[in-house]
Every structure is written in C-alpha cells, then in structure tokens.
N, C-alpha and C positions, 0 to 999 in steps of 0.2 A: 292835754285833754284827758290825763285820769282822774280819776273819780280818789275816794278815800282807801287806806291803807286798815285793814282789820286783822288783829292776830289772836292765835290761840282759841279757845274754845269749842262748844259740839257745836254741829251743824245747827244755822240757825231756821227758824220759821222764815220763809218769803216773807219779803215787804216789810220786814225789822231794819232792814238801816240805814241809815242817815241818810237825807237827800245827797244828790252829786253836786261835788265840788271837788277842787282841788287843794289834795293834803298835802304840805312842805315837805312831809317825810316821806309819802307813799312810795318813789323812786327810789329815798335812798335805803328803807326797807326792805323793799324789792328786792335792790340789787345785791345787799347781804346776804339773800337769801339766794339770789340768783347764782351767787361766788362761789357756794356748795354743789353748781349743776358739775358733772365732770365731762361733760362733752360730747356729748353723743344725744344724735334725735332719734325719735320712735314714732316713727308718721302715725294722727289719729284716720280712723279711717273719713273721718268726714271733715278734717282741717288738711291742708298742705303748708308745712313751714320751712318748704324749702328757701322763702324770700327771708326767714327768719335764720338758716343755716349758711347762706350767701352772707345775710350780714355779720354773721360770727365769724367766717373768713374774714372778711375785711381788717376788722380787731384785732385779727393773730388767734384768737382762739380758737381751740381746735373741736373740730366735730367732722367724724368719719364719714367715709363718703357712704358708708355700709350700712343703709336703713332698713330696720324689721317694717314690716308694714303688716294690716289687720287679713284679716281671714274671716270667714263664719265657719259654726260649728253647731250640729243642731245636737242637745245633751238632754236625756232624763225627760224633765218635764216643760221643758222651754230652751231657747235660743242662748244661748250662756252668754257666749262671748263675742264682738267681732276681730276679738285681735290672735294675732297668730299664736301660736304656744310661745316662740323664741321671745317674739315681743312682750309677751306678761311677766316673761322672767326679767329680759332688762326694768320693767316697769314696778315689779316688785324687789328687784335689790337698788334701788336710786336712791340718795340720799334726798331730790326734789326732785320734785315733777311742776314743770312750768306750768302748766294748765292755759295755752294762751287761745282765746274766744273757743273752748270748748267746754262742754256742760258737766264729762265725765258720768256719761250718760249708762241704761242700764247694759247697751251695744258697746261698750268698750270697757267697761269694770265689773258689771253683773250688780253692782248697788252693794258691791257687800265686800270683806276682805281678803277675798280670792286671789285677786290678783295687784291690788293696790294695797305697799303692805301700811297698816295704823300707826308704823314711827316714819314712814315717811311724813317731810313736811310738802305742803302742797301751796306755790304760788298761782293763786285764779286769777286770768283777768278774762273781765267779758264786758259788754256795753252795756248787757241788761245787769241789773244790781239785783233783780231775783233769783238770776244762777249762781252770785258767788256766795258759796259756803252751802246751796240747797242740797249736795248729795253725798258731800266730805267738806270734815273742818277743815280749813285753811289754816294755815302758816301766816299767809298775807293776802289780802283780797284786791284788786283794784277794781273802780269801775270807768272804763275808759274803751275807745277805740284799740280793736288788739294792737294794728300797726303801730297809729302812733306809741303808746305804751311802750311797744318792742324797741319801737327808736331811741325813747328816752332810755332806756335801759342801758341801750348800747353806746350811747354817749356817754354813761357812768362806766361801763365796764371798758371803755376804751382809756379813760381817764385814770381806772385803778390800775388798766393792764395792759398798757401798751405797747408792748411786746407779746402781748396772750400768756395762756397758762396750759404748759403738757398735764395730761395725766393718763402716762402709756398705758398703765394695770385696767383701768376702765377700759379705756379706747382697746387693750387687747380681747375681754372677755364681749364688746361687743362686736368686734370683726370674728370671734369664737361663733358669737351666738348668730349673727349674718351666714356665715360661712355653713353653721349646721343647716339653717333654714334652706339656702338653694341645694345642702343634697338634699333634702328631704325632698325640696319641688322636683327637683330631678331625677328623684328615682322613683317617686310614683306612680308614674305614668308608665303602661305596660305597651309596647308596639302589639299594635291587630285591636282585636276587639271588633262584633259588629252587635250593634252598632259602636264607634268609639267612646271612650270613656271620655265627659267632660272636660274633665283636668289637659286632656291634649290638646284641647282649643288654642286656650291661651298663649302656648307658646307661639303659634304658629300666628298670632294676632299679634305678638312683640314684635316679630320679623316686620310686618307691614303696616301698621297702625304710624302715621310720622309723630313726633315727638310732642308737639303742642295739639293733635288731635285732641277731639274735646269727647269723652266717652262718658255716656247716659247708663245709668246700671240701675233694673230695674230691681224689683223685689225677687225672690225666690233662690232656692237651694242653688240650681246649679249655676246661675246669673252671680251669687254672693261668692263662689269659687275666685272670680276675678281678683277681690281685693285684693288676695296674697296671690297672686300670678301674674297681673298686670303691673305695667311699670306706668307710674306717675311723674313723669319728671319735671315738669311747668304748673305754674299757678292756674287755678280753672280748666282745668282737662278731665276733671271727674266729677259728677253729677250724681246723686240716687236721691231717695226720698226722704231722708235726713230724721231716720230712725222711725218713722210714720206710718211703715209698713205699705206704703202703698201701690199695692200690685195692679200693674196696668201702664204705673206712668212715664213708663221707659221710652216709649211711641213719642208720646208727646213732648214732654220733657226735652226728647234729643231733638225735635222740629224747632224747638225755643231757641236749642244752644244755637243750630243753623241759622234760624232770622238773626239771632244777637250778633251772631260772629262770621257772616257769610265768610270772610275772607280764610277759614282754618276748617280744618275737615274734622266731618261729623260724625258719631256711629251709635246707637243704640244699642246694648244688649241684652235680651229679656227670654224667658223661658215663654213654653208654649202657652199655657195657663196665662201668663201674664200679656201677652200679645195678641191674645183673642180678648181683650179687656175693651183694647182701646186700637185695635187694627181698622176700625173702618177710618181712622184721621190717614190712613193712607190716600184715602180721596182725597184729603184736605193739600196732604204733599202732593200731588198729584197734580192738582188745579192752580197752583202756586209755584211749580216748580220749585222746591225744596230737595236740594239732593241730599238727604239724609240717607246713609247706610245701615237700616235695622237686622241685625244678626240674633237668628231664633234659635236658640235651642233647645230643643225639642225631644223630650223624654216622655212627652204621652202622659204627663199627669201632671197635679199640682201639686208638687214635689215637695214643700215644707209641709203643707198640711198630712201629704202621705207619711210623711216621716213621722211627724207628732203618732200617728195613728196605728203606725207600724210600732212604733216604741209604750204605747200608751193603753192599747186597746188591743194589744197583739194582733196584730196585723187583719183588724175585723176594717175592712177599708170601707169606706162611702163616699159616693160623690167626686173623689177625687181622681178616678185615671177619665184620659179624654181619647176622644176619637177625631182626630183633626184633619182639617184639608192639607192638600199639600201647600201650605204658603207660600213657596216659589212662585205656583199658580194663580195663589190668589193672588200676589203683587200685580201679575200680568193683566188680570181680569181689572185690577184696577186703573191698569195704562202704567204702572211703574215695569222697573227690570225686576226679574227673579233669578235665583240661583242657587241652585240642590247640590250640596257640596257632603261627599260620605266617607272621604277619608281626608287626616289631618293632613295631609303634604298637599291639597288641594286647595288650604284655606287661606293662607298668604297672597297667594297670588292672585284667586277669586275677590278676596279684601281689596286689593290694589287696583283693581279692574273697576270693581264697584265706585272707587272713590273716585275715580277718573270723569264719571257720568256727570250729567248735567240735571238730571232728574232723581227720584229716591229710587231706591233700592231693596231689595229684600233677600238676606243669606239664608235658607235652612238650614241648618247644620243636625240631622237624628243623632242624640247620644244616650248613652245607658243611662238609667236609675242609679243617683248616687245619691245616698246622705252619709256625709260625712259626720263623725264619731267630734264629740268637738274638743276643741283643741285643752292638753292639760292646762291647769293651772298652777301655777306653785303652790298654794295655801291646799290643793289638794290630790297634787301627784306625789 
C-alpha cells in the first residue's frame, strides 16, 4: 500500500504529484536509503516509533534503547523548537532521517536549516501525498500507510541483513547525547521553591503515572515542559493539539481518551489559562461518570503569551496574568474530587489516589513562572 517513490530535487508545490499507485521500485529505493540509517531513534514529539524500534529488534538491527525525545523552548520572536537541544544534534549529524507519517513541521525543524542539516538525505513517507516534499526535498518520497510502508521495508531489510548491522561509533555518540540530556533534567531542578518550580512535576508524575496511561497535554509553557520529562513508552499514550495551538483542549481531549479506552488510566495536563477555557465539561464528566484525572498547573497567567511579551515588549504585559479560583474547589462544587497539592513529594501519591476513583478528578498543583530560554540549535550554538 505505498504510493510512488520521488527523489532529488527542491521542495515541491502541493498537489504536483502523481496520483497514488504502487511503484515496483519505491521499497527498494527506500530501502537503499534506509541502509545509511545508523541505528538509533529520535522520538518526534507528535509520532511514537517505538512499534517501528521493536521491529528493528526483531531484524537484529540495532537501535539503542537511549531515546532523545522533544521539549519546548520559547526564543526571540516565536516558539523555535519542540525538540530538545540533544535531540537536534542527533538529527543534524544523521546521514537520513526516516521521516515516517510525520510533516517535519515548523514544531520540530523551525522550517529552516537550524536544525535539520541540507546534506542530510530525507526518506518521507506519509498517507497524504501533499506532505511529501512540502517543507524539505526529499531523498525518496512514498505515499502510503506509515505502518504498512514500515513492514515492507523490514522485510527488505531483513532479507539484506539477517543478522543486522552494528554501528558502535553512532550507537555511542547517541548513549553520549541521552546520557547528557538526563543530567541536564536532573540537575535543574532546585529542592524548596514556593511556589515549586514546574520542572519538579514531572518527575514525581513518572513515579505514578502506569505505563500505557494515556496522557492529554494541552497547549502552554509549562504544560509543553512534559515532552522532555515525561516517559512515553506505549503506542497512544500521548495526546496534544498537533501543532494547532489549541489552548483549552487538554479538558476535553483527555475525556475522549477515557470514553475510547475505559479500560487504561487517564490524566490531563493543562496550565491555568488553559483550563479555565474549557473547565465547565467538568459537569459533562461528572453527569457521565468519566474518571479522568486533570492535573493544573497553575502559575497565575498565560504563560506563552507572557513570555512573547516579557521578551518582545519588555515586559509591558496585558491581559495576560489571572486571578483564579481555587480549582480543587471548583471540582467539588462541580460534584467531582479535588486536590491542592504544594509540594513535589506529595504529587505521586495524590496521582495514585486520583486514578483509583471511579469519577474525575482535579490536581492543583501552584508553580512559579517559568519560560524556558529555548533549546540551542546546532546551525546556531
């Protein structure tokens, strides 16, 4: 079920190529190009390929267990990046970059050479044939299902390399580049703080969140800290607005994941601003019985737009700090649970409790004003 095989040239206009059909060579083009990957993934923040790093076990090929995964960073005059610093380095020294059902959008390259470097070759495959080539030339384009595509691949690459293929020198500079990234999470976080500093959330949400939990992330600064904090370890366990910007839909969003998937625990997490968007569907979980777990964090303003504002206008602010209820309360008033949690070593266990209920839920958690500086990029650290 892939589509045709396109190489070489500048990105083209949408809607220039060919209808879909299946090209005899697209696979084994692909896979030429695929033979230059050297083993190692770089989670996008809106795809998960871990069912794609399970099949490259299978093969023998190796790929480290050691994933960079993205981050936000708010910079200058817009949102730059959502990938961590570690990660744009692995992504600009790659000989390819697979590109598999992702758009290489302006949240994870910035649109420009920053971080994806111009002699990389870049394998796309996506379903829609208006994303391959629309934001980088391509090496090889396919237009096809990512999965299937991924199967067919690995049936060539099992065929070439049935025994798989080491390549230590790679595989070590990315356990380098993993390795720098957890100290960095790990030493940023300072003990005390009042209120705490966001970054301490997270960890204390890895302790008790279970593995195939399905987590909703809404829009905003300290909500977008998750990507590089949280662990992702199963297919469909992360959620957000899929670059759309859309603040508010964290609430609802994670009420969806629950109806879809009663059987796996749920949780929400959204900044203040973002929660007062779309806080009264707490009636709706309420009158349904929906145990969704929504975790606020809560810094009293809306926190990208403060930041643009702090950086752009010198800190001549408008519109953006709030004056909020306490959300705990409001859950209550709405008939859900509530829980005001003010220091991190109280937030595992408050998480654990919540998800135990049979109805939703509501964590506050008040933490400082953070904008984070955003992460270097190699084309310009």
């Amino acid at each position: 079920p892939c589509g045709f095989a396109r190489s070489g040239g500048p990105a083209r206009a949408p809607g220039s190529l060919p209808s879909i059909g299946m090209s005899p060579d697209a696979d084994q083009r692909a896979t030429t190009v695929v033979l230059d990957i050297d083993g190692t993934l770089v989670d996008s923040v809106y795809l998960h390929v871990h069912a794609w790093s399970r099949a490259f076990h299978q093969v023998g090929l190796t790929v480290p267990s050691h994933r960079i995964h993205g981050a936000i960073g708010m910079g200058g005059d817009r949102i730059v990046t959502h990938l961590a610093g570690e990660a744009a380095e692995a992504i600009n020294q790659a000989d390819v970059i697979l590109a598999l059902g992702t758009r290489l959008s302006q949240g994870t390259t910035g649109w420009n050479f920053n971080v994806i470097n111009p002699e990389t070759q870049i394998l796309q495959v996506d379903i829609d044939a208006q994303e391959i080539g629309r934001n980088y030339p391509v090496s090889v384009g396919i237009v096809g299902d990512a999965k299937a595509v991924a199967q067919q691949l690995l049936r060539l690459l099992r065929l070439q390399f049935p025994e798989g293929r080491e390549n230590p020198q790679w595989r070590s500079r990315i356990e380098e580049l993993a390795a720098r990234r957890e100290a960095r999470l790990r030493n940023e976080v300072e003990p005390g703080g009042d209120p705490m500093m966001p970054q301490a959330v997270f960890p204390e949400l890895n302790k008790a969140l279970p593995r195939d939990c399905m987590v909703t992330l809404d829009a905003g600064v300290a909500t977008g800290l998750a990507y590089d904090r949280l662990r992702f370890e199963e297919p469909r366990t992360m959620f957000n607005y899929a670059g759309q910007g859309g603040l508010g839909m964290g609430l609802s969003v994670g009420l969806g994941t629950k109806l879809g998937r009663p059987d796996r625990a749920a949780v929400s997490i959204q900044g203040d601003g973002g929660f007062l968007y779309t806080s009264q569907e707490l009636n709706t979980a309420v009158r349904f019985g929906i145990p969704l777990v929504s975790i606020v964090l809560n810094n009293s303003c809306h926190g990208a737009e403060k930041a643009q504002q702090e950086r752009l206008f010198d800190g001549r602010f408008i519109g953006v700090d709030l004056v909020n209820p306490r959300f705990d309360q409001l859950a209550e008033v709405y008939g859900a649970r509530g829980f005001y949690v003010e220091q991190p070593g109280q937030i595992a266990e408050t998480v654990r409790e919540a998800l135990t209920l049979n109805g939703p839920s509501v964590i506050e958690i008040p933490v400082a004003e953070y904008f984070p500086a955003a992460a270097p990029t190699p084309a310009r650290s």
